[in-house]
PDB file of N, CA, C and O in Angstrom, chain B, residues numbered from 101:
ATOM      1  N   UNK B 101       0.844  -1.182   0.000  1.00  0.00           N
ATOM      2  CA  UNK B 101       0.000   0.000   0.000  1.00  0.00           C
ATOM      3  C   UNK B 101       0.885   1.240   0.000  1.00  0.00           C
ATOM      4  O   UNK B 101       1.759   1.408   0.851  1.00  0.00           O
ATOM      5  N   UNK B 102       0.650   2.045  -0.917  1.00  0.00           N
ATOM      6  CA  UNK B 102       1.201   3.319  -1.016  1.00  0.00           C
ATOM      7  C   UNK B 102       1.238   4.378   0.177  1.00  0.00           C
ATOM      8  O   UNK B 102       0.266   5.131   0.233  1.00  0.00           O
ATOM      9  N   UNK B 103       2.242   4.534   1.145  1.00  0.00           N
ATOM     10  CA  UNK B 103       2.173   5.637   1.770  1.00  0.00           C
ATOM     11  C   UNK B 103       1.395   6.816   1.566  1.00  0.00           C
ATOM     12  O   UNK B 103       0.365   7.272   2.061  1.00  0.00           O
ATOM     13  N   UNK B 104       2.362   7.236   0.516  1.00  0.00           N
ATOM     14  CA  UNK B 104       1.255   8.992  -0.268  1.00  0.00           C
ATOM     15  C   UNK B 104      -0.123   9.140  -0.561  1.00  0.00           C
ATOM     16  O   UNK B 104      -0.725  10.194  -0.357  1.00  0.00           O
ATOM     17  N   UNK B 105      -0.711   7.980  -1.096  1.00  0.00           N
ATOM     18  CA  UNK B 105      -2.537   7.913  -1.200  1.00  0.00           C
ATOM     19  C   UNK B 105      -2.856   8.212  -0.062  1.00  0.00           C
ATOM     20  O   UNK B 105      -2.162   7.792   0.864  1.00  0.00           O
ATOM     21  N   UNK B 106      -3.780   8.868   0.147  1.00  0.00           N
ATOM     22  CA  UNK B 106      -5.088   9.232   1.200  1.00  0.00           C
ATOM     23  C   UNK B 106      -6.284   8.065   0.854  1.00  0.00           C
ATOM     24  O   UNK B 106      -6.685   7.351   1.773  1.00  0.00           O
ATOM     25  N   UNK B 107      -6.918   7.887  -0.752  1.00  0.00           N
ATOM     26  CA  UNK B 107      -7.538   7.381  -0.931  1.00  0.00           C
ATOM     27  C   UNK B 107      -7.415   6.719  -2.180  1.00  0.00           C
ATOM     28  O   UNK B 107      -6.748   7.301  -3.036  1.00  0.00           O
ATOM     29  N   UNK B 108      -8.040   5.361  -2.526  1.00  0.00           N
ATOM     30  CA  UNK B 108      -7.887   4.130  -3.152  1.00  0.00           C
ATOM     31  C   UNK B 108      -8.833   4.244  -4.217  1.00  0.00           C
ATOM     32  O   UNK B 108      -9.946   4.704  -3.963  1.00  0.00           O
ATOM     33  N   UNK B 109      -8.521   3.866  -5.440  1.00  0.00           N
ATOM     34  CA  UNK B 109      -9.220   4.296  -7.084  1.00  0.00           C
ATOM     35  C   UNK B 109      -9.296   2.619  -6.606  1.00  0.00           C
ATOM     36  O   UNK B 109      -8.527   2.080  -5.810  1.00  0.00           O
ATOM     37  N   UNK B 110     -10.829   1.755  -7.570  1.00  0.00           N
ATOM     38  CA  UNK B 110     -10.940   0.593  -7.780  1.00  0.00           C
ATOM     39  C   UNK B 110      -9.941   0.170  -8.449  1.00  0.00           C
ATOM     40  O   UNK B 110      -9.919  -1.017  -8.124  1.00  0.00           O
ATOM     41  N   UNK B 111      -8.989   0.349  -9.254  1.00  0.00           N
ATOM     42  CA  UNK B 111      -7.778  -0.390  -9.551  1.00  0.00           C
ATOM     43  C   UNK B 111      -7.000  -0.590  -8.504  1.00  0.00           C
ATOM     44  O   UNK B 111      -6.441  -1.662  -8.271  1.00  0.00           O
ATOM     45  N   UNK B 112      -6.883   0.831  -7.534  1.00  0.00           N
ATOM     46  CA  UNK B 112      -5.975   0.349  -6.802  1.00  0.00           C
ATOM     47  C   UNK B 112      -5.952  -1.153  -5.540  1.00  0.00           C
ATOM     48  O   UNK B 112      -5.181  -1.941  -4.993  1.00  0.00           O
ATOM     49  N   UNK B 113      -7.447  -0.765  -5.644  1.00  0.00           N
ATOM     50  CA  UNK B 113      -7.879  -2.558  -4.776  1.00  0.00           C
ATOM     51  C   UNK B 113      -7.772  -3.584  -5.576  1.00  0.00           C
ATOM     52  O   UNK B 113      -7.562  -4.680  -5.057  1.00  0.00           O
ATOM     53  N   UNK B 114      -7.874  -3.493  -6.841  1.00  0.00           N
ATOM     54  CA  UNK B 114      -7.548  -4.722  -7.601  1.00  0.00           C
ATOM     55  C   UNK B 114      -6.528  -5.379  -7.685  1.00  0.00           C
ATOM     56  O   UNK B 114      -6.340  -6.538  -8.055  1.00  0.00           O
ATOM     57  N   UNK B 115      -5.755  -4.485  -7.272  1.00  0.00           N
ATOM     58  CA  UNK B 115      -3.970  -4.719  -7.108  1.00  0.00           C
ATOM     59  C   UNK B 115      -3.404  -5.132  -6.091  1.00  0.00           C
ATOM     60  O   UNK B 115      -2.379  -5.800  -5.955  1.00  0.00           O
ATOM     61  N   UNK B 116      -4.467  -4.493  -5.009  1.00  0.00           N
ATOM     62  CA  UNK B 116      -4.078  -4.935  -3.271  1.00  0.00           C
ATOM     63  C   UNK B 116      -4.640  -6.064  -3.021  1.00  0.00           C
ATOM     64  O   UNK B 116      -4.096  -6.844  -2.240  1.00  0.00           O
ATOM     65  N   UNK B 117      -5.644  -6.321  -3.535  1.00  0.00           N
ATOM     66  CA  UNK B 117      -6.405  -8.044  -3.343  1.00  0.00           C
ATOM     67  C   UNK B 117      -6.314  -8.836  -4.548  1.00  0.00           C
ATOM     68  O   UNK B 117      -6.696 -10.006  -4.595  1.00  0.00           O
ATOM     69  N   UNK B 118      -5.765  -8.153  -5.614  1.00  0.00           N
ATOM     70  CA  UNK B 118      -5.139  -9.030  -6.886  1.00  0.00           C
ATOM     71  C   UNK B 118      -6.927  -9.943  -7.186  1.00  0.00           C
ATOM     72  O   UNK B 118      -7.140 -11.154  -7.244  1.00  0.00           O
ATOM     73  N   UNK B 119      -7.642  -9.111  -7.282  1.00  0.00           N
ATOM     74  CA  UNK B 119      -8.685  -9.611  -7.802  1.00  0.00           C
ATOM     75  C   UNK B 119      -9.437  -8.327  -9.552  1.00  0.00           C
ATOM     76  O   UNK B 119      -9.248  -7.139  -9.813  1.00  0.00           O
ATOM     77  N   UNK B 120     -10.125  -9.275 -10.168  1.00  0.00           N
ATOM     78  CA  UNK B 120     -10.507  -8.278 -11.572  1.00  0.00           C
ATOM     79  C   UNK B 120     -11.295  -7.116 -10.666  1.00  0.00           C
ATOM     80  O   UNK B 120     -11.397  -6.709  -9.509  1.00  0.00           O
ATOM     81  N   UNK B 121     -11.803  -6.862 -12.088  1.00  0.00           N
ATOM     82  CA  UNK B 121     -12.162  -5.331 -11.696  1.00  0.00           C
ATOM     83  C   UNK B 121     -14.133  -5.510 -11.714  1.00  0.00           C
ATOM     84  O   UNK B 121     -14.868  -4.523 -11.737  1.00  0.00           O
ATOM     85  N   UNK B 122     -14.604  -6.835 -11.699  1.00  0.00           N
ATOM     86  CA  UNK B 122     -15.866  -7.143 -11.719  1.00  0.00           C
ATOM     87  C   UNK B 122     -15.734  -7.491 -10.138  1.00  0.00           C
ATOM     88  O   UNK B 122     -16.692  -7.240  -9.406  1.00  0.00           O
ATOM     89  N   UNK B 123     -14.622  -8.034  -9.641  1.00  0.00           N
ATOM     90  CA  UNK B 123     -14.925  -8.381  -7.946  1.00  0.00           C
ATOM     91  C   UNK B 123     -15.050  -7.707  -7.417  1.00  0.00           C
ATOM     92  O   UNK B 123     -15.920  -7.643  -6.549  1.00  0.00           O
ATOM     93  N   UNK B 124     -13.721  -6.338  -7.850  1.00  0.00           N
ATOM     94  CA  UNK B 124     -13.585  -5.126  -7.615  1.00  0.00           C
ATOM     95  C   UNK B 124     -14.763  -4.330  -6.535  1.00  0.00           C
ATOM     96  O   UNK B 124     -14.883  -3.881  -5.395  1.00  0.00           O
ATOM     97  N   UNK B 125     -15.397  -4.507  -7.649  1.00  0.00           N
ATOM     98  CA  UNK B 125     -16.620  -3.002  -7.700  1.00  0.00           C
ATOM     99  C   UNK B 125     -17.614  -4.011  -7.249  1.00  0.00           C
ATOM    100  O   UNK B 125     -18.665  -3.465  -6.915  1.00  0.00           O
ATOM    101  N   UNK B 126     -17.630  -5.542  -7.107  1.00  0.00           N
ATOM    102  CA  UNK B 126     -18.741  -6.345  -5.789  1.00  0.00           C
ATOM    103  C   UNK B 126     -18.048  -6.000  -4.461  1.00  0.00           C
ATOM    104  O   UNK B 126     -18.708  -5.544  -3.526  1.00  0.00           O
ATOM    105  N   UNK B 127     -16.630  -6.228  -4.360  1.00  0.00           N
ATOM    106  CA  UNK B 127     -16.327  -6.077  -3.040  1.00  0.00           C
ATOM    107  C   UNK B 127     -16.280  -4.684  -2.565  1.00  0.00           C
ATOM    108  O   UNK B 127     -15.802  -4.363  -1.477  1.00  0.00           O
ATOM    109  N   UNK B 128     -16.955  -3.609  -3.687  1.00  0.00           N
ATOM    110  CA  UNK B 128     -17.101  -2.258  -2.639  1.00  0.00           C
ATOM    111  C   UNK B 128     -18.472  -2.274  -2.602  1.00  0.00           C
ATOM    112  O   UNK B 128     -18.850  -1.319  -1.923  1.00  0.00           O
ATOM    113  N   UNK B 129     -19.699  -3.143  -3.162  1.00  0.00           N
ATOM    114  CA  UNK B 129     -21.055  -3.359  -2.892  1.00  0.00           C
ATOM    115  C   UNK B 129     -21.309  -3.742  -1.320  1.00  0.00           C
ATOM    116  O   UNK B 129     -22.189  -3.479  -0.500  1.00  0.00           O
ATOM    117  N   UNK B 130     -20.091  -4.497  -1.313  1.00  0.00           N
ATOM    118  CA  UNK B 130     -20.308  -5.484   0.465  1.00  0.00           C
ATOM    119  C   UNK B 130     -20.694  -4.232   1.466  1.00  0.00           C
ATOM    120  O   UNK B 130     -20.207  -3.102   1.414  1.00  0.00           O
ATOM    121  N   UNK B 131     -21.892  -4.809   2.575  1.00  0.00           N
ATOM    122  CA  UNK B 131     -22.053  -3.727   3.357  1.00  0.00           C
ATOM    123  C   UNK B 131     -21.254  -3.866   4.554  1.00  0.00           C
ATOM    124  O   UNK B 131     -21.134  -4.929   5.164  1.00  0.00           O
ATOM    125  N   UNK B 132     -20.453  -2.253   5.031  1.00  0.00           N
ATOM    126  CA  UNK B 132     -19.767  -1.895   5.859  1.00  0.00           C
ATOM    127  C   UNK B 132     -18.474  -1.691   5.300  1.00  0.00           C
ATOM    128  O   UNK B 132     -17.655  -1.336   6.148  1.00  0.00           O
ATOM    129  N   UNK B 133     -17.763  -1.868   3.450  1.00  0.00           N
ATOM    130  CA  UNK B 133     -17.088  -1.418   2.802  1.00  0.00           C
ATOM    131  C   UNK B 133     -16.796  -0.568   2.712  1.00  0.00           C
ATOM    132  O   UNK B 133     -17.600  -0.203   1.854  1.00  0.00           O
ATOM    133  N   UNK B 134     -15.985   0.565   2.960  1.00  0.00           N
ATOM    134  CA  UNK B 134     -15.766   1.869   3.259  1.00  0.00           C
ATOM    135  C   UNK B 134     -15.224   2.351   1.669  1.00  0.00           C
ATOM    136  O   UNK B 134     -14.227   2.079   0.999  1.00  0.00           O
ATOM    137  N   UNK B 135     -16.406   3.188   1.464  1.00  0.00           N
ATOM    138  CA  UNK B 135     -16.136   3.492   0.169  1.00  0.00           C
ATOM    139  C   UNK B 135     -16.853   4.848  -0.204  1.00  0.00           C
ATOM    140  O   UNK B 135     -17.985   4.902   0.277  1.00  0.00           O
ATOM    141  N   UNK B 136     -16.483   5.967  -0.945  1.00  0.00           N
ATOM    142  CA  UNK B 136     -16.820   7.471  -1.009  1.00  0.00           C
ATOM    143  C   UNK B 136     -17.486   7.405  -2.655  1.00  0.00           C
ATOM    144  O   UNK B 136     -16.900   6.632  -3.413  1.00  0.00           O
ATOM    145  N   UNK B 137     -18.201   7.874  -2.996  1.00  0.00           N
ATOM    146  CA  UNK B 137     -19.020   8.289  -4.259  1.00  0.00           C
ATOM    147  C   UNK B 137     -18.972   9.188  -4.541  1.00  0.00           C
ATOM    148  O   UNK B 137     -19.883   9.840  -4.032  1.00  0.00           O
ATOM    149  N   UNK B 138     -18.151   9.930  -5.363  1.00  0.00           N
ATOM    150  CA  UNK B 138     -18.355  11.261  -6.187  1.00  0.00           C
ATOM    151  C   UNK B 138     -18.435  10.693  -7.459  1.00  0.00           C
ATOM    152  O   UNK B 138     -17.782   9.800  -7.999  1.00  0.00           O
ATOM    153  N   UNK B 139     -19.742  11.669  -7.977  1.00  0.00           N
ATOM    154  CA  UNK B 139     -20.302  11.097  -9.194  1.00  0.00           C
ATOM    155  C   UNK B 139     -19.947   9.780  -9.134  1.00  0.00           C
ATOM    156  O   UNK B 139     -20.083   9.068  -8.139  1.00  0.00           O
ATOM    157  N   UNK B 140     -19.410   9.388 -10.376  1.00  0.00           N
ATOM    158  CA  UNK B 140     -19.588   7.708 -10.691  1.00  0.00           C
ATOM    159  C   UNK B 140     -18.383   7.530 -10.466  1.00  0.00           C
ATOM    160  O   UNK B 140     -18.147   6.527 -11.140  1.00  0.00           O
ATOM    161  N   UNK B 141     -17.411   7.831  -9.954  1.00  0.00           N
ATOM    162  CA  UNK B 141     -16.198   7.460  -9.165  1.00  0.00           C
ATOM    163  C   UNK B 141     -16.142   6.586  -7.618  1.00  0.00           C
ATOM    164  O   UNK B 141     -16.681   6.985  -6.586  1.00  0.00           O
ATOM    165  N   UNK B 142     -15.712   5.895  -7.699  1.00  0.00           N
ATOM    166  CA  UNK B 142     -15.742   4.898  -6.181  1.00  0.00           C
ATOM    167  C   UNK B 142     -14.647   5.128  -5.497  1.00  0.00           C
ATOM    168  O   UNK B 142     -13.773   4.394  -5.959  1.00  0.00           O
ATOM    169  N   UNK B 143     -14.222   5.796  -4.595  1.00  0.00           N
ATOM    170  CA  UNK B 143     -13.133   5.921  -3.793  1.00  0.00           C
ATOM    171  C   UNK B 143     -12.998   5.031  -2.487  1.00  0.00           C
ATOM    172  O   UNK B 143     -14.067   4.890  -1.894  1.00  0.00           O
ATOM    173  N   UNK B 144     -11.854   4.375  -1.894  1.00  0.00           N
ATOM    174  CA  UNK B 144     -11.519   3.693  -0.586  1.00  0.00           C
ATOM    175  C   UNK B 144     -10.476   4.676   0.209  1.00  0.00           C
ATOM    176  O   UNK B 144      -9.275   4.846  -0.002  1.00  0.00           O
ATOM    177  N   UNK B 145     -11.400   5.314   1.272  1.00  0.00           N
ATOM    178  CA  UNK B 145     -10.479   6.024   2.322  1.00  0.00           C
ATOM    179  C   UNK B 145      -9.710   4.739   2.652  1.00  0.00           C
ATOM    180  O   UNK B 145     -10.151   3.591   2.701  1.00  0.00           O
ATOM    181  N   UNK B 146      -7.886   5.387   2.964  1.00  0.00           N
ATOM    182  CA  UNK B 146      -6.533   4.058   3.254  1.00  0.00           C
ATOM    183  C   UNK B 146      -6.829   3.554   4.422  1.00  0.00           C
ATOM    184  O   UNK B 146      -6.837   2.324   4.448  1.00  0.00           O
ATOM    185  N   UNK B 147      -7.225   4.425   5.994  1.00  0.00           N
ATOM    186  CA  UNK B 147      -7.287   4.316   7.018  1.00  0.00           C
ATOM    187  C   UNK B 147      -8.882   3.366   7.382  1.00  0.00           C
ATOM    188  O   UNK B 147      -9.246   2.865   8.445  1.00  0.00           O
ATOM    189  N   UNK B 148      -9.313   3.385   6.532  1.00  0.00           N
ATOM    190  CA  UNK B 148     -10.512   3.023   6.906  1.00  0.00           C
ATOM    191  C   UNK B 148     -10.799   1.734   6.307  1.00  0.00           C
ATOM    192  O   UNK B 148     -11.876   1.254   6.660  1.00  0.00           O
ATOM    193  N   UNK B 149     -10.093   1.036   5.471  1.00  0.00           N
ATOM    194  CA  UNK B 149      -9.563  -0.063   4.519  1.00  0.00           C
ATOM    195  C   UNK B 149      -8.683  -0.904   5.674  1.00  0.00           C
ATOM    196  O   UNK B 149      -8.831  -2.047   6.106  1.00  0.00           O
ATOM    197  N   UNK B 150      -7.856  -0.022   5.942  1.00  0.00           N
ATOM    198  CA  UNK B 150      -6.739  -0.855   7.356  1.00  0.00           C
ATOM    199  C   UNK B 150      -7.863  -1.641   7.986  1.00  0.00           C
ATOM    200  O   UNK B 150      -8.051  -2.856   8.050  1.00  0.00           O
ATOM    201  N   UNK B 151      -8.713  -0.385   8.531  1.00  0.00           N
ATOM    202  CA  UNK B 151      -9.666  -0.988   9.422  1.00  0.00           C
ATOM    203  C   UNK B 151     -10.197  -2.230   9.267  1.00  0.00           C
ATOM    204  O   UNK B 151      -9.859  -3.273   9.826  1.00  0.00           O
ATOM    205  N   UNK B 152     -11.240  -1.998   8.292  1.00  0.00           N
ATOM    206  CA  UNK B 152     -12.019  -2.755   7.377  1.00  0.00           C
ATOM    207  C   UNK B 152     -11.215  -4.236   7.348  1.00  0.00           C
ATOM    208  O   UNK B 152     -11.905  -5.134   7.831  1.00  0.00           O
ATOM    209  N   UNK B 153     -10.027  -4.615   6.923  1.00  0.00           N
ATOM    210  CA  UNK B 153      -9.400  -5.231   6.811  1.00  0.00           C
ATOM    211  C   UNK B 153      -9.238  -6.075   8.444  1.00  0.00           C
ATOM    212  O   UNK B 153      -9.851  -7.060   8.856  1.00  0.00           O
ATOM    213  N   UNK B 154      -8.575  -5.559   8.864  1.00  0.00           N
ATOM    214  CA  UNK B 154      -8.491  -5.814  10.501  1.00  0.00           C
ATOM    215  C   UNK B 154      -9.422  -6.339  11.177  1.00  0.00           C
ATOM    216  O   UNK B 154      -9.115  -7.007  12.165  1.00  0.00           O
ATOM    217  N   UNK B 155     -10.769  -6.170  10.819  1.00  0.00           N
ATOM    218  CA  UNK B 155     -11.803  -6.247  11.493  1.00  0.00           C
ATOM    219  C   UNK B 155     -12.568  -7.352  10.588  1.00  0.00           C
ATOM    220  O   UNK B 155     -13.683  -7.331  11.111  1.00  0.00           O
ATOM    221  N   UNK B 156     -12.626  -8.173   9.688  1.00  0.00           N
ATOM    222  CA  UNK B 156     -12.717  -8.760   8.887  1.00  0.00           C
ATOM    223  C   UNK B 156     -11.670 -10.229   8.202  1.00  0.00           C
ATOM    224  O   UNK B 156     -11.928 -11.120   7.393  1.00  0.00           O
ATOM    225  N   UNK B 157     -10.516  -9.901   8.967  1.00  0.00           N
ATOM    226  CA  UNK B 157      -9.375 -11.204   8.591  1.00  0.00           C
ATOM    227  C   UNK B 157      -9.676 -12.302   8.923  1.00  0.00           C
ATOM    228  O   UNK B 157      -8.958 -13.247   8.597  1.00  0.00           O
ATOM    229  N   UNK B 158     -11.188 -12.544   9.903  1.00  0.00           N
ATOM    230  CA  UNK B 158     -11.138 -14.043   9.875  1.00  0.00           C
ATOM    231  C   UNK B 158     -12.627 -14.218   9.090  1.00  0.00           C
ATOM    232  O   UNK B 158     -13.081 -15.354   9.223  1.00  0.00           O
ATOM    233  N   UNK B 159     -13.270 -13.513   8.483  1.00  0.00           N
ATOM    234  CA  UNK B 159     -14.468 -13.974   7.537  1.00  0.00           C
ATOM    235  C   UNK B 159     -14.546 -14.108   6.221  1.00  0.00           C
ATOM    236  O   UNK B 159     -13.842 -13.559   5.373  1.00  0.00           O
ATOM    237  N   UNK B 160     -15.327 -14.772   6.089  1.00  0.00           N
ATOM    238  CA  UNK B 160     -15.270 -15.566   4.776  1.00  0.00           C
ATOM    239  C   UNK B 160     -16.518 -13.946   3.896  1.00  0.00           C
ATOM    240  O   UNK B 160     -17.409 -13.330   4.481  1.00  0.00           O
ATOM    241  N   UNK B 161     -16.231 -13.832   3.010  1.00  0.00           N
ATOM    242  CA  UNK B 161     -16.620 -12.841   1.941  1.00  0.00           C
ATOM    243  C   UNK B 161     -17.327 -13.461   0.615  1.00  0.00           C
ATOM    244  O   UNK B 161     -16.725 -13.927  -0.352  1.00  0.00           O
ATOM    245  N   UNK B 162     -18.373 -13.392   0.737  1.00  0.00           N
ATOM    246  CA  UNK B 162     -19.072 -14.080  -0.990  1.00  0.00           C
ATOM    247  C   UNK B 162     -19.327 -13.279  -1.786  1.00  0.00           C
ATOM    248  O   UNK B 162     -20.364 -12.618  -1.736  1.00  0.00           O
ATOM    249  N   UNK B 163     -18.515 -13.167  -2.624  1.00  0.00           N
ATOM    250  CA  UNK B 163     -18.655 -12.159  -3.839  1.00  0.00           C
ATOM    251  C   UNK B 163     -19.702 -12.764  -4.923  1.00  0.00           C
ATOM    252  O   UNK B 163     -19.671 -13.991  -4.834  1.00  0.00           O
ATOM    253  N   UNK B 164     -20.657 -12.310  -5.959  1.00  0.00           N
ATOM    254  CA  UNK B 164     -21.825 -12.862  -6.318  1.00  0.00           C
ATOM    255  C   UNK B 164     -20.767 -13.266  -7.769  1.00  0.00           C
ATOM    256  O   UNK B 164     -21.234 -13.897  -8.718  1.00  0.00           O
TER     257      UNK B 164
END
């Protein structure tokens, strides 16, 4: 994870969970995904992803 980002473009999660860009944009559907909407842009605050992450390492995730 990039130091300098504040916040995460859906590629950039594609890269951090090495998943396409159709899981992508399911795994920012998941509820409690910390994710910002301007216009049709999807953003992931970094700090809140840590979280997210942390709080989530032992569950299982079903992407459709």
């Amino acid at each position: 994870m990039d130091d300098e980002l504040v916040l995460y473009t859906v590629t950039d999660i594609m890269k951090i969970f090495k998943i396409g860009k159709n899981k992508a944009y399911d795994l920012c559907k998941v509820k409690g995904f910390p994710t910002i909407k301007i216009g049709c842009k999807t953003l992931i605050p970094k700090e809140q992803l840590k979280k997210w992450i942390s709080e989530n390492q032992d569950c299982e995730i079903f992407l459709p």
